[in-house]
N, C-alpha and C positions, 0 to 999 in steps of 0.2 A: 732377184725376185721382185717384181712390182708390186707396190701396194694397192690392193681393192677400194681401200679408204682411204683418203687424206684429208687431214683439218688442217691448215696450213692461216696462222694466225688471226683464230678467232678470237673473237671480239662482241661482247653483250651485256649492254647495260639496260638497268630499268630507273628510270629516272636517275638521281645522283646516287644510285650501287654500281659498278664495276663488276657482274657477275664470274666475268670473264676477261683477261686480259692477255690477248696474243698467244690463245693456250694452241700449241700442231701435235699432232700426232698421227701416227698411222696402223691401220689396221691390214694383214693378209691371208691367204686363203688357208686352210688347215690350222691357224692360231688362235689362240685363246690371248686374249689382250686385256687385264685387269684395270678396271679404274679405279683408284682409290682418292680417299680421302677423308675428312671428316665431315659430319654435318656443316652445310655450309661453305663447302669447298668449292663448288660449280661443276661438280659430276654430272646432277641431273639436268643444268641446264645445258651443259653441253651434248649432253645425251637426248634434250629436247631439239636442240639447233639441226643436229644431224637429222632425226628424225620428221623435225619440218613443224612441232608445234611451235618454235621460235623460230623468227627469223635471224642471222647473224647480223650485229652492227657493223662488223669489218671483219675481214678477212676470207676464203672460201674455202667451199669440199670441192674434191675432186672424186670422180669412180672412174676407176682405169687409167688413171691420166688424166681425165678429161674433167674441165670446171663443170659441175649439175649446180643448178637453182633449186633448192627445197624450199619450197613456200609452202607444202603442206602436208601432212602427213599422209594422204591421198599419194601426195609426190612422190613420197620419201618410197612407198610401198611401189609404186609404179617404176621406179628407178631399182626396186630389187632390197632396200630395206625395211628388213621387219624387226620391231621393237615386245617386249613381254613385260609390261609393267608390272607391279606388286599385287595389281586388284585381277590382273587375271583376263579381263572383259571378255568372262564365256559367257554365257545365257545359259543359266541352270536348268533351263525345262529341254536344251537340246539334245539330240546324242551328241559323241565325237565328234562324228562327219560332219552333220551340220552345222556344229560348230567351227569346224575346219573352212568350210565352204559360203559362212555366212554375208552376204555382200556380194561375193565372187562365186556364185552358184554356176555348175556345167547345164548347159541348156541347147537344149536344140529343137528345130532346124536353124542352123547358123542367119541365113538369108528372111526372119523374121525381126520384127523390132524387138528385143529383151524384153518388153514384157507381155510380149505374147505366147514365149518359146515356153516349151515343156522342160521339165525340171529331169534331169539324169541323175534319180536317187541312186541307182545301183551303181553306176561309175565309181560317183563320188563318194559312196561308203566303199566299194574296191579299192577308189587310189587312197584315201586315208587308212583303210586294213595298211597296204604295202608299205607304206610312209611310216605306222605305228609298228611294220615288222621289221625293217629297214630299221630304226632305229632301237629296236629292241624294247620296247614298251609294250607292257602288258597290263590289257583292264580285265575286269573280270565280264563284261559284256559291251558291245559294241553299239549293240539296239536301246541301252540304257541310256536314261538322261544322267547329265554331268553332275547333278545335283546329288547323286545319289553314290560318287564318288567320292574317295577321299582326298585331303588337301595336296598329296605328293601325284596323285592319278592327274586330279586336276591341273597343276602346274607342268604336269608331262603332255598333257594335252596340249596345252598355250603354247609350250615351247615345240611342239613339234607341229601345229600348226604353222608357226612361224618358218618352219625349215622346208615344208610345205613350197611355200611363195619367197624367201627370204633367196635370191637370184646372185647377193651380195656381202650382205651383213645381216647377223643376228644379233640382236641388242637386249642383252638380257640384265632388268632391274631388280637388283636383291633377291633372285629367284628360290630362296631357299629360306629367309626370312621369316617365317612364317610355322615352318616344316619341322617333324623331330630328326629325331638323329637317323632313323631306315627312311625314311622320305625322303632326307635328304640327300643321302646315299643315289637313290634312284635319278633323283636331278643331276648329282653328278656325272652319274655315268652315263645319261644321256647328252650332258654337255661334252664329255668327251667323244661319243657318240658321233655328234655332229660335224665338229673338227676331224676325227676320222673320213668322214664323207666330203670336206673339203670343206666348208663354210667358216666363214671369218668372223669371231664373237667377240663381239666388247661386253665383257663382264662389271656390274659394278658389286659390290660386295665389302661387307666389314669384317667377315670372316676370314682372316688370315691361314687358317689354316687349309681352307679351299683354295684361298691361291698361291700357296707352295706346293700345291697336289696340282693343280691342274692349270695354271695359266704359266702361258708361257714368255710373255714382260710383262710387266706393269708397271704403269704410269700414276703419278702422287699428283694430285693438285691439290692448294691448298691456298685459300682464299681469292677465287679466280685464278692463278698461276698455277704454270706446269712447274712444280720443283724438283721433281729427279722420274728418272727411267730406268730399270735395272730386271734384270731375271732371276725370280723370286726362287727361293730354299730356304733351307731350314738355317745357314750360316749367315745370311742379311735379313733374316726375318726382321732384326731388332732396329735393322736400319733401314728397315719399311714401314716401322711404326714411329722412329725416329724424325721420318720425311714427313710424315702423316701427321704430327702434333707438332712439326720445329722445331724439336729438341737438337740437344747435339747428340750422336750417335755414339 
């Protein structure tokens, strides 16, 4: 099976920090891919490189095979990756759909310049209905702003907007973080959700016990370097937290 993703010896520093040094890995289609590490590990910068808010000092990604340039997060979306940060970035006053569609609105007649075409509200709350049934997500009103949701609705939305447009990779940061114990619930079983329907997620996460349930390798960095690879359970948990602080296992 080909990988969807490849990081093949990145590389990022900021001034004299090493954020990243020679860290590969890869991501494929239906898998849950855990990134761990501790604060300070370079998770999120490498989770920024991919995504296109950093550029890499050495090394490249590839999608399908093939070397892509990510210069921007614009890029990164245009090439098929969608990322779901901590903060969410809905816009409280929208519904769902417009949240889904913000930027990327359906519009028509096609042969207009985009800001003259008409807005296809009913479409695009249709394809977001299918998208939110499709993945099994349930709000209690569609017509409602996000605002008026709670924190796990919320986060079900971001993430399935992303799966939405996400052509490649979903990139989901600490998606649960935030969430009690039934919220979280609901997140996971839309991450699993997702990987059911074929899409490739890079998980980051400090909750070990979500990634003995649901990812299916994960990868330790720890202080810029990749230090070990392995497929998590409940029998190496201790030496996933082993990897994760440098002890001896």
């Amino acid at each position: 099976m080909n990988a969807v993703l490849e990081v093949r010896n990145a590389e990022k520093r900021f001034g004299a920090v090493q954020a990243l040094r020679r860290v590969s890995l890869s991501a494929y289609r239906g898998e849950v891919l855990a990134l761990l590490g501790d604060n300070g590990a370079g998770k999120s910068t490498l989770v920024k490189c991919v995504s296109g808010v950093y550029a890499l000092d050495g090394g490249e990604i590839l999608l399908d095979g093939e070397a892509t340039a990510i210069h921007s997060p614009a890029a990164a979306r245009r090439a098929g990756i969608e990322t779901v940060y901590q903060d969410l970035a809905l816009f409280d006053n929208l519904t769902p759909a417009q949240n889904f569609y913000c930027g990327r609105e359906i519009a028509f007649p096609s042969w207009l310049p985009r800001g003259l075409r008409l807005l296809s509200g009913r479409r695009m709350d249709r394809e977001a209905a299918q998208v939110l049934d499709q993945l099994r997500v349930r709000l209690p009103s569609l017509d409602a702003p996000v605002a008026l949701m709670s924190g796990g609705q919320r986060q079900a939305i971001s993430v399935a907007r992303a799966a939405v447009f996400a052509r490649k990779v979903v990139i989901l940061d600490e998606p649960t973080a935030a969430l009690g114990v039934r919220e979280s619930r609901k997140v996971l079983d839309l991450i699993a959700q997702l990987r059911e329907v074929g899409h490739a997620i890079i998980l980051i996460t400090h909750n070990l016990e979500h990634v003995v349930e649901l990812a299916d390798r994960a990868i330790v960095l720890r202080q810029g370097r990749k230090v070990g690879e392995l497929k998590p359970d409940r029998a190496n948990q201790k030496d996933l937290v082993a990897l994760i602080v440098g002890a001896e296992a």
